[in-house]
C-alpha positions in Angstrom: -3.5 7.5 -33.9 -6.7 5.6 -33.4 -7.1 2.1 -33.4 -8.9 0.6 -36.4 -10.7 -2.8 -35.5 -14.0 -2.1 -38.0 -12.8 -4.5 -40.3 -9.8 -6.1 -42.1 -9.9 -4.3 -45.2 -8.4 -1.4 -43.2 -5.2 -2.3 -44.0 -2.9 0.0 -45.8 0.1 -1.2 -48.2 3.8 -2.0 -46.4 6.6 -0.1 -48.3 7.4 -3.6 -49.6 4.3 -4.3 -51.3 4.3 -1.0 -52.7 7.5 -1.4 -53.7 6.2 -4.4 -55.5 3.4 -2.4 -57.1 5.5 0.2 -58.3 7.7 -2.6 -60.1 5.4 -4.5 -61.8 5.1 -5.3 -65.6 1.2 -3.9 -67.1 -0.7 -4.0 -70.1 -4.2 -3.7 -71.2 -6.4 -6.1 -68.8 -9.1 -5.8 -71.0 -7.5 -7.0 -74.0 -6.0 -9.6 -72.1 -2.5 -8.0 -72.0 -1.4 -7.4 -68.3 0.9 -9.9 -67.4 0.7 -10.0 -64.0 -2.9 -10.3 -63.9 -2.6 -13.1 -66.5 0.2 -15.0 -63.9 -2.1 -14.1 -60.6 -5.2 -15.5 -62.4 -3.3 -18.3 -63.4 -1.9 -18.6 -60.2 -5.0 -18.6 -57.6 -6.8 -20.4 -59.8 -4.2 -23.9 -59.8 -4.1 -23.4 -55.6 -7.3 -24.5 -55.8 -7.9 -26.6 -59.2 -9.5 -24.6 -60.9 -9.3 -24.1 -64.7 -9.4 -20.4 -64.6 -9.7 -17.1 -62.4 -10.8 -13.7 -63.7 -9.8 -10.3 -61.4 -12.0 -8.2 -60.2 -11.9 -5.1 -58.0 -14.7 -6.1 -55.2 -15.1 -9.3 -53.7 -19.2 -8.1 -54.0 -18.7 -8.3 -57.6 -16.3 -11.4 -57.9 -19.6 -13.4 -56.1 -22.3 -11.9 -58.5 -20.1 -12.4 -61.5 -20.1 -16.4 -60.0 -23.7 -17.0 -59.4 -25.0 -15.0 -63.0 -22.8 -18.2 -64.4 -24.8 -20.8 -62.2 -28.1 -19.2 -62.1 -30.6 -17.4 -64.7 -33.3 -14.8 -64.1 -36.5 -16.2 -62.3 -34.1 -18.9 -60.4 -32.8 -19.2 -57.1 -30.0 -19.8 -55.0 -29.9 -20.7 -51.9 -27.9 -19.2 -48.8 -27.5 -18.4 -45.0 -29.8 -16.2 -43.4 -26.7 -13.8 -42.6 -24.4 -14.6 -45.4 -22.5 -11.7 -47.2 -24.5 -12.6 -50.7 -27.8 -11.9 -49.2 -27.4 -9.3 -46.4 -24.3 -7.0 -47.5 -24.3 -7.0 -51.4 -27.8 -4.6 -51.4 -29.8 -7.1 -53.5 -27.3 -7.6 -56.4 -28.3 -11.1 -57.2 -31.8 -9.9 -58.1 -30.6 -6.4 -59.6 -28.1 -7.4 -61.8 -29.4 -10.6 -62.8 -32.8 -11.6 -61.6 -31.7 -14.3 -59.2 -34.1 -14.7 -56.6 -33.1 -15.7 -53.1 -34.2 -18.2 -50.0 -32.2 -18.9 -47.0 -31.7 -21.3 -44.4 -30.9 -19.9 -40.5 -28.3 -21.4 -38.2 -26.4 -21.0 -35.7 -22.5 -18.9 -35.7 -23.3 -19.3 -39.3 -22.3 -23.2 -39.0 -22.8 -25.1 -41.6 -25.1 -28.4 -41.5 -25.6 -29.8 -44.9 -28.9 -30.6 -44.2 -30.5 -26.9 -43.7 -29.6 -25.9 -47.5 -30.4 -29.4 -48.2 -34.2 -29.5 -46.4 -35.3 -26.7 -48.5 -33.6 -26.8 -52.0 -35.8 -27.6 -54.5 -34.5 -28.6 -58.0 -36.9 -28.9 -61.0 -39.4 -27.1 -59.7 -41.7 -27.1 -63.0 -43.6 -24.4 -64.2 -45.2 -23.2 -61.0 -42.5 -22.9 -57.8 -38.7 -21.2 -57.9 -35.9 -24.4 -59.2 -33.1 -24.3 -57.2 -29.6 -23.7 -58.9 -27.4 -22.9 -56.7 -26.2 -23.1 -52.8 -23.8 -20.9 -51.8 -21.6 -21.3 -48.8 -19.4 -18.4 -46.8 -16.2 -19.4 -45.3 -15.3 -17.7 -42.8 -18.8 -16.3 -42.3 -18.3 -13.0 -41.8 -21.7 -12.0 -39.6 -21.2 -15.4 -37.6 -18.0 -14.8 -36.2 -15.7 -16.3 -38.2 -16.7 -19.5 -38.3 -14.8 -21.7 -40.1 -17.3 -23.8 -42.1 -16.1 -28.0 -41.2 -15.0 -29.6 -44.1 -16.7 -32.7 -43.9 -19.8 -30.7 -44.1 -19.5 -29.1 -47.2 -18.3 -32.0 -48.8 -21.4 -34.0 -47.6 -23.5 -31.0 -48.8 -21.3 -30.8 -52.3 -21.9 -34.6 -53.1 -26.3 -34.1 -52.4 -26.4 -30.8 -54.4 -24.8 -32.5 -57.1 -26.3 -35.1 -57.3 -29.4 -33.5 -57.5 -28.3 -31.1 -60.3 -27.7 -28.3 -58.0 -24.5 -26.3 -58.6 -22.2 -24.8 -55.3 -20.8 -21.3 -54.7 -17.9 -20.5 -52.2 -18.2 -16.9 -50.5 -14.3 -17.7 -49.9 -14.0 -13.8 -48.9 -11.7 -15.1 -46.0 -11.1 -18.7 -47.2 -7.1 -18.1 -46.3 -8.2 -17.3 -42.7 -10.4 -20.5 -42.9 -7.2 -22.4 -44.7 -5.3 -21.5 -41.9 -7.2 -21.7 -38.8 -8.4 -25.6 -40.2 -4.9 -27.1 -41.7 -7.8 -27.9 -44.9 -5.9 -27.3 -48.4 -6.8 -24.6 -50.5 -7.4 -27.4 -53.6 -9.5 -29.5 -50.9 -11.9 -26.7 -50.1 -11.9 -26.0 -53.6 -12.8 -29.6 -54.9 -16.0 -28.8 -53.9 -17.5 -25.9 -55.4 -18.3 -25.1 -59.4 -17.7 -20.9 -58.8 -15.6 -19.8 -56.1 -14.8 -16.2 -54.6 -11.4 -15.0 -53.0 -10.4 -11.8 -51.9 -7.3 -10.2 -51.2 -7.6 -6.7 -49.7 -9.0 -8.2 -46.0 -6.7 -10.3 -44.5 -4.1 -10.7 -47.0 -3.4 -7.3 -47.2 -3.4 -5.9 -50.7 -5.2 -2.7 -51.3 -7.5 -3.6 -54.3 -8.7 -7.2 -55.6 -11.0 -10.7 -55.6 -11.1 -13.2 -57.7 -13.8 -15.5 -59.4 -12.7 -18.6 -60.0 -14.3 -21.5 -62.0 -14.4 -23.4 -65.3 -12.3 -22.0 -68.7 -16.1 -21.5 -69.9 -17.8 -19.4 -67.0 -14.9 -17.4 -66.6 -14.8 -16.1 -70.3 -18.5 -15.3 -69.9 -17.9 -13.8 -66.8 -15.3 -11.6 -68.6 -18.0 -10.5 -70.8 -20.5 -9.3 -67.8 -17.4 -8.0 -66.0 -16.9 -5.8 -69.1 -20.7 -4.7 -69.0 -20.9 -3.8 -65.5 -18.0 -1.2 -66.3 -15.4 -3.3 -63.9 -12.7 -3.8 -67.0 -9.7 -2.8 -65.7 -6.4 -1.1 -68.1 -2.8 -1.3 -66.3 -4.5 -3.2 -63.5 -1.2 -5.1 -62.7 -0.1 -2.4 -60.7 -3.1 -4.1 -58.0 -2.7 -7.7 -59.1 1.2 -7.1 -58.0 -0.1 -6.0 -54.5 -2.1 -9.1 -54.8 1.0 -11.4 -56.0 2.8 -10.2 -52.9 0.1 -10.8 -50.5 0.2 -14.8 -51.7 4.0 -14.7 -51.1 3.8 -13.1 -47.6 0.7 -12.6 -45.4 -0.9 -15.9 -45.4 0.6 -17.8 -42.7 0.9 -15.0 -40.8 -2.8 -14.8 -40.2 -2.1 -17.0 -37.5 -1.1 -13.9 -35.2 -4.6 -12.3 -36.6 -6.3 -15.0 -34.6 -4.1 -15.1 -31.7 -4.3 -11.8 -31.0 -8.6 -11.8 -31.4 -8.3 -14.6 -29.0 -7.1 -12.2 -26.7 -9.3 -10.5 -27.0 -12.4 -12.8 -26.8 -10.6 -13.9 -23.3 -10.5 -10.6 -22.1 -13.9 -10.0 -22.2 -15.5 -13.3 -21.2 -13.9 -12.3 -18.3 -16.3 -8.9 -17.6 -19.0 -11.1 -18.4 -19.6 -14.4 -20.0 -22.2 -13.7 -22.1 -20.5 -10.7 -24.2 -18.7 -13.8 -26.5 -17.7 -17.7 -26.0 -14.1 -17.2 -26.7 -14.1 -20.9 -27.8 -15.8 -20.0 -31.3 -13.5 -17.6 -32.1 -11.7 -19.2 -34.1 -10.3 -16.4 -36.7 -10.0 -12.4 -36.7 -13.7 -11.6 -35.9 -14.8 -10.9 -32.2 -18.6 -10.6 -32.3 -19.8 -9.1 -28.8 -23.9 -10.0 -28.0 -24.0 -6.9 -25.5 -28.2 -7.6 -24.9 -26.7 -8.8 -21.4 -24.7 -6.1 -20.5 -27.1 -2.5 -20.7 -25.4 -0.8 -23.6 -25.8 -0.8 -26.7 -23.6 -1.6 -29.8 -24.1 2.3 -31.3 -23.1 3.7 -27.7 -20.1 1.0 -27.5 -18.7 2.3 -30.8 -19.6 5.7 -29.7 -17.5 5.5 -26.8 -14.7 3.4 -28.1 -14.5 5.9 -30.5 -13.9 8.9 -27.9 -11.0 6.6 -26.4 -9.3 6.0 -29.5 -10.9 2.8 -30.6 -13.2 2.0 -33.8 -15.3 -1.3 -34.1 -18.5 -1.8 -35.8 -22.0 -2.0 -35.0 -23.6 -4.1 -37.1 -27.0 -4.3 -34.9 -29.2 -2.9 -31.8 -27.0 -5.6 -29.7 -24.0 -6.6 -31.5 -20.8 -5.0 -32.3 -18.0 -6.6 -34.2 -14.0 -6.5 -33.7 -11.8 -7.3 -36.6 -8.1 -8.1 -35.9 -5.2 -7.4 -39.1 -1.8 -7.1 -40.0 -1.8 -3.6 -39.0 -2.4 -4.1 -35.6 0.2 -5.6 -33.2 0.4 -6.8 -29.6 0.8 -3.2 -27.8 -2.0 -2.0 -29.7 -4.1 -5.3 -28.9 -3.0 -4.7 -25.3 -4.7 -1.2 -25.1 -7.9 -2.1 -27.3 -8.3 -4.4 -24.4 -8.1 -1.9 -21.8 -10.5 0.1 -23.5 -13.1 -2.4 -24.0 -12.6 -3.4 -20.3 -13.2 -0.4 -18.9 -16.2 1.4 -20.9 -18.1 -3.0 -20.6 -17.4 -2.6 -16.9 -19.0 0.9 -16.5 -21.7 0.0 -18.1 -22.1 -3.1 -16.3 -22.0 -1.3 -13.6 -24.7 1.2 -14.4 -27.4 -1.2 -16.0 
């Protein structure tokens, strides 16, 4: 059986949690009647003091559900050059609800609270874009990991408030973040008016994000959740997944980031320019292979042949994402396999 590193959603259900699943108490979501939903929202939303959560099936849609709450047509928010909002959800912000866009580079995807900062512009008047929002990804996902420093987005939180400007979390992998930082679910989530979770990356569960914010937002994102034809019937059947991911896959991310340690070790050690194992600090590996004379499309290619899949997310750049469903011996032979096709081509180039 081949190796699956392309991301962490490849995870598939333990007997336990399906067991879980196939136990679980249901009713009508969309009249409000699924009890485990109800006790899931309830519960994600007190770990990080929130008022309320709402359940959605994508973590894509959790987000645009957020912003539509924060932002009207013709405004803008704010993000990262490479963040998830603007690069992977194929221009939702502006299709569903006529949110326009800037964005800030940097570096690994780091936050500095003055890049968002330098180039929001809040009451705008009647002839530039206002500024609404900022939104902030943690982990970023196309930067590695990265675990965004506290103190950062709470120096960026208190400014953009001040100046009227709402925040966003893109908390996608905010339990990898949680974990790999020792920072408090509530404390990251002090911060932000809208926040995004999911639970089908590292956590596990099949199905399911949240969009957390105030009692307010979240009943009129329930509305627009309705109209995008995301209400969901028996849906506790996922949320139970979900309730059982919170119970037992958290701190055992941990060995997620061990184990892509490893990995970011092993191949600093072909050549030092392929990653800087010291900013991996999660389950994403991303390999910069303009040094090496192959290409990210050929890597996969051949990784692929020897039993292997990663991503290639660009002309130089291929990403590795480690998960519950991949253990030491496996981690031990998706070594050997990067190894050997990175030293051939280094060889060749």
């Amino acid at each position: 059986m081949a190796i699956d590193l392309r991301s962490d959603t490849v995870t598939k259900p333990s007997a336990a949690m399906r067991a879980a699943m196939a136990a679980a108490e249901v009713g009508d979501d969309v009249y409000g009647d699924d009890p485990t939903v109800n006790s899931l929202e309830e519960r994600v939303a007190a770990m990080f003091g929130h008022e309320a959560a709402l359940f959605s099936p994508t973590g894509s849609l959790a987000n645009q559900l957020a912003i539509r709450t924060l932002v009207k047509p013709g405004e803008e928010i704010i993000v990262e050059t490479r963040s998830h909002i603007v690069r992977a959800e194929l221009g939702a912000a502006a299709a569903f609800s006529g949110i326009t866009t800037r964005t800030w580079p940097s570096t690994d995807g780091l936050l500095k609270a003055e890049d968002p900062l330098a180039i929001a512009h809040e009451n705008a008047g009647p002839y530039l874009v206002s500024t609404k929002a900022i939104a902030v990804e943690n982990t970023h996902n196309f930067g590695g990991g990265t675990v965004q420093p506290i103190n950062e987005i709470a120096k960026l939180s208190s400014a953009a408030h001040a100046r009227g400007i709402a925040m966003h979390l893109d908390g996608a992998r905010i339990w990898n973040a949680h974990v790999a930082s020792g920072v408090s679910c509530a404390e990251y989530g002090k911060h932000f008016d809208t926040i995004s979770v999911c639970l089908s990356k590292g956590l596990g569960a099949p199905i399911g994000s949240l969009m957390l914010s105030t009692k307010d937002r979240v009943a009129e994102a329930r509305i627009w959740r309705k109209r995008y034809g995301a209400g969901m019937r028996q849906v506790g059947i996922i949320a139970a997944a979900a309730h059982f991911a919170l119970d037992n896959n958290i701190a055992r991310l941990a060995e997620d980031h061990a184990r892509a340690q490893q990995i970011a070790v092993a191949l600093a050690s072909v050549d030092s320019t392929l990653v800087d194992p010291t900013k991996v600090e999660t389950n994403i590996v991303g390999l910069d292979l303009s040094h090496i004379g192959i290409s990210a499309a050929d890597l996969t290619s051949q990784c692929k042949e020897a039993g292997l899949w990663i991503s290639a997310l660009g002309p130089h750049y291929a990403r590795i994402v480690t998960h519950l469903d991949f253990d030491d011996v496996q981690c031990a032979e998706a070594i050997e396999i990067l190894k050997k096709i990175l030293q051939r081509a280094l060889v060749a180039k």
